[in-house]
N, C-alpha and C positions, 0 to 999 in steps of 0.2 A: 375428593372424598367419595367419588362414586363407587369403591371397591367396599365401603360399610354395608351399602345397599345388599350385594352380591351376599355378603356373610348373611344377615340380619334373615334376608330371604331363605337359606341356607339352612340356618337356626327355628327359624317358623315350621319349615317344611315338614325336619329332621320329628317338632313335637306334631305334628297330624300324622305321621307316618308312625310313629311310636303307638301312640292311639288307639289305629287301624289294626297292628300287628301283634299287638302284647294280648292278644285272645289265644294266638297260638305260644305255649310255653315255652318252646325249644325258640323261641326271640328273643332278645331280650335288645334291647335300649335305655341307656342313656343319655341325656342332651342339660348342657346352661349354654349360656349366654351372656357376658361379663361386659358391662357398659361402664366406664371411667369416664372423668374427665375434671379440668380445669378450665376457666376462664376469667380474663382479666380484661376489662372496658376503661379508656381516659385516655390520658395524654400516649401512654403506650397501651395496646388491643394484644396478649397475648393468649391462644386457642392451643391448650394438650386434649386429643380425644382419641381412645383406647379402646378397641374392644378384644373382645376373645371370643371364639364358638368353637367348644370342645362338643364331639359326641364319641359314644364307645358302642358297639356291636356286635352282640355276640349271635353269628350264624349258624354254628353248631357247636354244641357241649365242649367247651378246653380250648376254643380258638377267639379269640378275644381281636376285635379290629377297633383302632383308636385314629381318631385327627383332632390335634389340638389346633385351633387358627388362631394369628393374632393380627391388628391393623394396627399400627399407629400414626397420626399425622400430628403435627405441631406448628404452628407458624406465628410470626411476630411481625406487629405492626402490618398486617396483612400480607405477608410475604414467606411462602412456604419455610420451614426448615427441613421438616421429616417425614418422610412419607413410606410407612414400611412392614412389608407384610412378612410373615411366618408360618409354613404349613409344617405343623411334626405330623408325620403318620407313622401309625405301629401296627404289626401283626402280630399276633403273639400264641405260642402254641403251646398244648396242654399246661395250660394255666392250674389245673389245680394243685401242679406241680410248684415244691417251696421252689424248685429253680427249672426255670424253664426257658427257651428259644425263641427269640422274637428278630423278626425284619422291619426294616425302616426305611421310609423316604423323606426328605424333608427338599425346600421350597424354601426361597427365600428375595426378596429385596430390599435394599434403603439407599434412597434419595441421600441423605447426609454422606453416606460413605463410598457415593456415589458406586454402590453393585448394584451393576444391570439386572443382572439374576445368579442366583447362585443353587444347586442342589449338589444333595449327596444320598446315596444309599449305600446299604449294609447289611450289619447282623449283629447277634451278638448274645448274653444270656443276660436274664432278673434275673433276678432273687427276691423273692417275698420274705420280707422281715417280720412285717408284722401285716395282718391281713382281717380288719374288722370291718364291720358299718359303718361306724363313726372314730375310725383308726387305721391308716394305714400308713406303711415305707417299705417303699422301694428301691433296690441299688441294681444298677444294671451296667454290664461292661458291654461296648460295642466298636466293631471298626467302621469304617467307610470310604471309601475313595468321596473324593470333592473337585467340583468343576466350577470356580469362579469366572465370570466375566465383571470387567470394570469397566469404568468411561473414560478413564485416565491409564496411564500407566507409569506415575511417577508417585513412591512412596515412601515413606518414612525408613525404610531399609533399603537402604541402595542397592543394595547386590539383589530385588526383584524389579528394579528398573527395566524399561525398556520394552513388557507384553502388557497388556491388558489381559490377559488370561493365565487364569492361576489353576495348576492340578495339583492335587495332592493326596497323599492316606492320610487319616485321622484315625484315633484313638481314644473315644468318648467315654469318660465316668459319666453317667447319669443319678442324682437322688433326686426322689418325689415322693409325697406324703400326703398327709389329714390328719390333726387332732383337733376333736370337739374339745372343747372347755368349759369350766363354768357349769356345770351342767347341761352341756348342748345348748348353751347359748350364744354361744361365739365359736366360729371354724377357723379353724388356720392353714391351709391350702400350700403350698411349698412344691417347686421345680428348678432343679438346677443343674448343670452341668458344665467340665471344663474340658475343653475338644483340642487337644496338641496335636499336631501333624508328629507323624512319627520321622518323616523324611528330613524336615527342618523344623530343631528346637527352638527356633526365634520366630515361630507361627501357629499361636495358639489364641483361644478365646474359651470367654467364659460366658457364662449367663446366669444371673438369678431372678427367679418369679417367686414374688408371696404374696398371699391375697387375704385378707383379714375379715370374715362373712361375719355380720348380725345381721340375725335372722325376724325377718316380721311373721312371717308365716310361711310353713313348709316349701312353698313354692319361690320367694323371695326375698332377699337381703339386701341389706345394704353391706356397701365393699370399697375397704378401703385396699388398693393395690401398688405394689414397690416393683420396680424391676429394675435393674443394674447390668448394664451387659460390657464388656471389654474387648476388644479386639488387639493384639499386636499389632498384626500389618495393617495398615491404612495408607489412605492416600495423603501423600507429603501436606504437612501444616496442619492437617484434622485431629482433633481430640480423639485418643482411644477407647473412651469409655462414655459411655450413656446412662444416665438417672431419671426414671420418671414416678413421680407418687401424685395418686390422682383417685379420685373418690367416686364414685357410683353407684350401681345395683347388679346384681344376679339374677336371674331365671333359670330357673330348673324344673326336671319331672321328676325328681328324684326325692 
């Protein structure tokens, strides 16, 4: 669990730097920090803990820079199951624009599904649908070439038997959001997307993130959070799909 440290540090850093810079106006910054988890003690010991460290940068007027991170680790009866990190990075240009240009790199592992590492980069365009305070959705279409590596190379689709290394182009829908409720009492946070290789129709994955805020005071909440993720290809005998819901808090400057 040593790579929480790394985020956490990351997360700290991101709000003194904020601090420091938001005197000049053409800065701007944003940063949370999203701590979940579960735990169960007795006869069986099971451990879910979850974080996320989103921050956004804008370095000059209409260019908007994002990384969303996430860790997750799980283990049962003291014996790892999941250990598995996510970097989305976005670039995105003239943003005041309802549809605009944005590039991307993303980062990725997990122990369960046994990828060494995996990234991809691209392009592609939003659209800002709706664009408030405490209201936002966004839809973005993107492509990417992708470079898998595995530990194995025997999987649930035979006809990719035989490499440990997978390439491909993808085809990314993106939706992501925010509606306050209640009267700004409760936020509802939302990312999702479904990623088909264009090359091969029997290799595709999805993902959904929701995070559900009450708020104590402006700077943090309590968070109840869902994710669901799906993969077709996997490695021979592994479950396709991932569920984790797991309770915590948020930090933000926002």
């Amino acid at each position: 669990m040593k790579n929480i440290v790394v985020f956490i540090m990351f997360i700290i850093t991101c709000f003194v730097v904020e601090g420091q810079v938001m005197v000049n106006d053409s800065i701007s910054w944003k940063a949370n920090l999203t701590v979940t988890g579960l735990f169960q003690s007795g006869n069986v010991q099971t451990s879910i803990f979850r974080t996320a460290a989103n921050v956004s940068y804008i370095p000059v007027k209409g260019v908007l820079y994002e990384t969303r991170n996430s860790y997750i680790y799980q283990a049962f009866g003291g014996v790892k199951a999941d250990e598995d990190i996510l970097s989305l990075n976005f670039l995105s240009f003239l943003t005041s624009k309802r549809i605009h240009p944005i590039g991307l790199g993303i980062i990725s592992t997990n122990y369960r599904r046994e990828i060494n590492y995996r990234y991809l980069f691209g392009g592609g365009l939003t659209f800002n649908l709706i664009q408030r305070k405490k209201e936002s959705l966004n839809f973005s279409l993107t492509g990417e070439y992708e470079h898998t590596t595995f530990f194995r190379g025997e999987f649930n689709i035979p006809s990719y038997n035989g490499s440990r290394e997978l390439n491909t182009i993808r085809s990314t829908v993106w939706l992501k959001g925010k509606n306050a409720l209640w009267n700004e009492k409760f936020l509802l946070k939302y990312e999702s997307y479904i990623q088909p290789s264009v090359l091969h129709l029997n290799n595709y994955r999805l993902r959904a993130d929701v995070g559900f805020e009450i708020p104590f005071q402006k700077y943090f909440s309590f968070t109840i959070s869902y994710l669901y993720s799906f993969e077709s290809l996997v490695i021979e005998s592994q479950s396709r799909q991932d569920q984790f819901l797991t309770f915590g808090f948020t930090l933000k400057n926002d």
